[in-house]
N, C-alpha and C positions, 0 to 999 in steps of 0.2 A: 504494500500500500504506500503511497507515496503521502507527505502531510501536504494538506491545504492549510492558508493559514485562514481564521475565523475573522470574520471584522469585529473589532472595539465596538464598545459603546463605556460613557459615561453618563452619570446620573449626578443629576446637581442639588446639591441641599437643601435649596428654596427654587422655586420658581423665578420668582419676581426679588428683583435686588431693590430697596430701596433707601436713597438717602435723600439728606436733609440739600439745599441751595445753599450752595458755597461751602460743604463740609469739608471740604481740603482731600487730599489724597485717601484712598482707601484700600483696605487690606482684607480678605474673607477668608482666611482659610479654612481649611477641609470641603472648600465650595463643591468642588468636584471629587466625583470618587472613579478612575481608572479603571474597569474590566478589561481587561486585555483577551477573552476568551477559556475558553479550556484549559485546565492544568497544565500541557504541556508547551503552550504561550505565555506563562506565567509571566516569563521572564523578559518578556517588550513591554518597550516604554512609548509611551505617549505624547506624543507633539500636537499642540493644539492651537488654530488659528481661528480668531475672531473678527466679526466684522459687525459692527452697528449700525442702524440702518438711520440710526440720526447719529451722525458724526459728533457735530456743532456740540453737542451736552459734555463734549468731551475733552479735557483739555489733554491729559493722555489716553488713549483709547483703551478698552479693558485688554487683560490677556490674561491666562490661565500659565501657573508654571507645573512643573510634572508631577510637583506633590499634590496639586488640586487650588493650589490657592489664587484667588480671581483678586485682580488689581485693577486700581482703575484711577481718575481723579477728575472730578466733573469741573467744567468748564467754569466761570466767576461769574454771578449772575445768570445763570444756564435755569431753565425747568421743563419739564415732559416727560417723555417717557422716550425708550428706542427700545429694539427688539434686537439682539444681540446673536448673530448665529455661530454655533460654535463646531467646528471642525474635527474631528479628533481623526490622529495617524498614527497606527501602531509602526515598527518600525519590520511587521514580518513580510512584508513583501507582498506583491501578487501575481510570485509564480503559478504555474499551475490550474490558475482561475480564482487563486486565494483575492480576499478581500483584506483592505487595508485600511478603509474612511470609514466613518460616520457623521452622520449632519444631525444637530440638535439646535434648540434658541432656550433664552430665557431672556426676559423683561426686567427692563433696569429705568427705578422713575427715580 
């Protein structure tokens, strides 16, 4: 039998992130939690890209690091809401017809 690799998925802590107008930088961790697959994928790691579908709110944009923790810092005078899609990329490849992505969002007002 030859291995396929399984695609990732992550699962985020909250839905909806929310902070206060002008809270300065922010830090969430355990935001995300890594599945990499089956037992024997344990051992990839995850690269994860974000994109917000209202920039403007953002004076750094969010991003996830591989422990799970979402960063972000809203913009000065910024309010709304944006819907943030999030990417994840194990790192096993897609030889074979293996799968490597997953697409998720969550909501940041």
């Amino acid at each position: 039998m030859t291995a396929v690799n399984d695609q990732p998925s992550v699962s985020h802590a909250m839905g909806t992130v929310t902070v206060l107008e002008d809270a300065g930088a922010q830090s969430v961790p355990g935001f995300a939690v890594f599945n990499a697959g089956p037992a024997d994928e344990s051992a990839q790691t995850p690269a994860y890209t974000l994109t917000a579908d209202n920039a403007a709110l953002f004076s750094v944009q969010p991003a996830l690091a591989a422990n799970g923790t979402l960063t972000f810092t809203p913009a000065t005078n910024a309010n709304g809401s944006a819907t943030v899609t999030v990417i994840t990329a194990d790192n096993g490849g897609t030889a074979n017809s293996g799968a490597d992505r997953s697409t998720n969002s969550f909501t940041s007002r």
